[in-house]
C-alpha positions in Angstrom: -65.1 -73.3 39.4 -62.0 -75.5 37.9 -61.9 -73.3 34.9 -61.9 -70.0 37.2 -59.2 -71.7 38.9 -57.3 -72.7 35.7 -57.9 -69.5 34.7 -56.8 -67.2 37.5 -53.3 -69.5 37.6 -52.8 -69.1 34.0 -53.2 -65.5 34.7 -51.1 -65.2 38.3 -48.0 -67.4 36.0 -48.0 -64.9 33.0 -48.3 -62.0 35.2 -45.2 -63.6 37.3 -43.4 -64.5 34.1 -43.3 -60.3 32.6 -42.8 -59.5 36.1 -39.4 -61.9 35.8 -39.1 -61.2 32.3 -38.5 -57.7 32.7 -37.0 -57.5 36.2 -33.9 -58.9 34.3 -33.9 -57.4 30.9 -31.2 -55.0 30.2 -31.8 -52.3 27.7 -28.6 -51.9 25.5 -30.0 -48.5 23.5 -33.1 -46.5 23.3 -34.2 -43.7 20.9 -34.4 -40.3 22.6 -35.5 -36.8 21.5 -33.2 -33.8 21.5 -34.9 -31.7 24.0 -34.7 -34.4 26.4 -30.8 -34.0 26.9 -31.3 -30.2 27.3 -30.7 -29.7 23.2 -32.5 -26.3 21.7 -32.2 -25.2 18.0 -28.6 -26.2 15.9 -26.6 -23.5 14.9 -24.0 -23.4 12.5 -20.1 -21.5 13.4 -17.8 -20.3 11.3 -14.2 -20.2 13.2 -10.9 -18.5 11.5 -7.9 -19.0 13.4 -4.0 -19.7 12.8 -2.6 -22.9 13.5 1.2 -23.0 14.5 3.1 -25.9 13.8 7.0 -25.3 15.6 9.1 -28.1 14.8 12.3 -26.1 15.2 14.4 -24.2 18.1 14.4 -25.0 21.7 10.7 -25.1 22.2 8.8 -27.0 19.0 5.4 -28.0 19.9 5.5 -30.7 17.2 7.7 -33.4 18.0 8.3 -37.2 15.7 7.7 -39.6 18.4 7.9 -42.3 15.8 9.1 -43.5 12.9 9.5 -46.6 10.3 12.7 -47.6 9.1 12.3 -46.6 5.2 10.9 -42.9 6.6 14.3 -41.6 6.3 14.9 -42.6 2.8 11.5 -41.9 1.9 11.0 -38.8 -0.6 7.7 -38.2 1.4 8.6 -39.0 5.2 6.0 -42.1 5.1 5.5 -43.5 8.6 6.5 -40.5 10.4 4.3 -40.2 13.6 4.4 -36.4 15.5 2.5 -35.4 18.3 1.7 -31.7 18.7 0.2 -29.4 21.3 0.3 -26.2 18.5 -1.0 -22.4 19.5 -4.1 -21.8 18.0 -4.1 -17.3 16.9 -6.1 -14.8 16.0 -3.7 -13.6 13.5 -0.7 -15.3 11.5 1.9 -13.6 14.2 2.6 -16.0 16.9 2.6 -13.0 19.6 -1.5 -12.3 18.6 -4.2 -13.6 21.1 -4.2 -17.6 21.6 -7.7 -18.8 21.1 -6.6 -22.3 21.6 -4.1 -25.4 21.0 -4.3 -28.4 18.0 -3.3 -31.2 20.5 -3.1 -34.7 18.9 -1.4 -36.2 16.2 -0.2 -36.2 12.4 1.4 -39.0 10.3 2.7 -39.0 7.2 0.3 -41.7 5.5 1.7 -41.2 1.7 3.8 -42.9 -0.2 3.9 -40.6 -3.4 3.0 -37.0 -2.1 3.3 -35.4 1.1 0.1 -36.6 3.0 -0.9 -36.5 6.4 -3.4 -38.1 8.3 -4.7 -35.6 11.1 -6.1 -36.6 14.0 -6.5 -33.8 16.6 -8.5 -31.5 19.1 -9.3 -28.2 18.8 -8.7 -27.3 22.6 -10.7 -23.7 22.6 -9.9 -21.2 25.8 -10.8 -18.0 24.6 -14.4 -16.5 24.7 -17.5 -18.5 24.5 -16.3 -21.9 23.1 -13.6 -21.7 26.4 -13.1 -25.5 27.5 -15.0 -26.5 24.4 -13.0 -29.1 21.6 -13.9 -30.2 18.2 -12.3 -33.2 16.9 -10.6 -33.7 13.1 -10.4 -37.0 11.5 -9.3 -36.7 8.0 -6.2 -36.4 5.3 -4.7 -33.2 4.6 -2.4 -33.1 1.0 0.0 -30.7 2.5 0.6 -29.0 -0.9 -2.6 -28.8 -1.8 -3.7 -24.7 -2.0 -6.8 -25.7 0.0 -7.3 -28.5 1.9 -10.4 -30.1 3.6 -10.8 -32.0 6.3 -13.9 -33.8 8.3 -15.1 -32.3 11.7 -16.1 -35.7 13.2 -17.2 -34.6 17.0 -16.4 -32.2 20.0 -17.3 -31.9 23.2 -19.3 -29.2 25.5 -20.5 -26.4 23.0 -19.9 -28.6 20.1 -21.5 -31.8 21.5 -22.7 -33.3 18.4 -20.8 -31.4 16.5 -20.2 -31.7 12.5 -19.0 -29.8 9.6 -15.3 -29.2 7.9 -12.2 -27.4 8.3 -10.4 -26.2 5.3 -6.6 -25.5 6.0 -4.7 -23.2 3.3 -0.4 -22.8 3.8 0.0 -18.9 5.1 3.9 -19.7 5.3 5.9 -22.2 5.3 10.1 -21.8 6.0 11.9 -24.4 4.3 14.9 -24.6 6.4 13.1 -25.4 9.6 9.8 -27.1 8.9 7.9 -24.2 10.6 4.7 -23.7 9.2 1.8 -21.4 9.9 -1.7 -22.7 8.5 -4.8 -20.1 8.3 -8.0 -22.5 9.3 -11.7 -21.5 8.6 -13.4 -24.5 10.1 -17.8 -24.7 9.8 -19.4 -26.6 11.8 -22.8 -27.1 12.9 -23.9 -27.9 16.9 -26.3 -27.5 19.4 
């Protein structure tokens, strides 16, 4: 009888004791599958728009919002910060359909050619990819003849999204800064 009692209190206090245990444990992560958050087959896009970068005239949509105190004397603009909200077009004319804006940031992050750190949102509003963004994190060698640059995320259609976006110069005007840049970005999502 003393052992069934030992027994049965040994059980009732490790029973209590998970009970406890896991009444206050606190999961910090947990591995899920894909169909779970709603996720069918990935699919891989090819965009190709025109990226307008205005720094010039009444209305630029690139503006230096900062600036180091050698970036004036500096052959390559280092530590130059802009912030830019640029039309995102069908074609190279800035009058053909806007598909989208490049809002975010560039900075001149070279000290012997002109080199830019990117860091931006594609803001899409046109079609089916309206209200989706993909995110760009990378450099881009300005006078490069192609450039690439890491897609690193996005949001709503591109929710896990990954892949590239190569940039190439379509113009360029010298006297104002004004540049239009033809993008074919690839990128895979869900």
């Amino acid at each position: 009888m003393a052992l069934c009692t030992a027994k049965l209190i040994i059980s009732s206090l490790l029973f209590t004791s998970t009970i406890l245990f896991t009444a206050n444990s606190h999961t910090f992560s947990r591995s899920l599958l894909p169909e779970e958050l709603g996720l069918k087959k990935q699919k891989l896009s090819h965009l190709h728009f025109y990226f307008h970068d205005i720094v010039s005239g009444r209305n630029p949509t690139a503006v230096r919002v900062a600036e180091a105190k050698m970036t004036n004397t500096s052959t390559t603009a280092f530590g130059a910060v802009v912030m830019i909200d640029d039309p995102l077009t069908e074609g190279p004319e800035l009058s053909s359909k806007i598909v989208g804006r490049a809002q975010g940031l560039y900075a001149s992050a070279s000290l012997s050619e002109i080199g830019l750190l990117m860091v931006q949102n594609y803001f899409f509003t046109e079609g089916k990819y309206n209200g989706s963004t993909l995110s760009v994190l990378g450099r881009n060698a300005v006078f490069s003849g192609v450039r690439e640059m890491p897609i690193v995320g996005g949001s709503r259609l591109f929710r896990f999204a990954r892949g590239y976006a190569q940039a190439k110069t379509h113009s360029l005007d010298l006297q104002t800064g004004d540049a239009v840049v033809e993008y074919n970005v690839y990128v895979f999502h869900y």
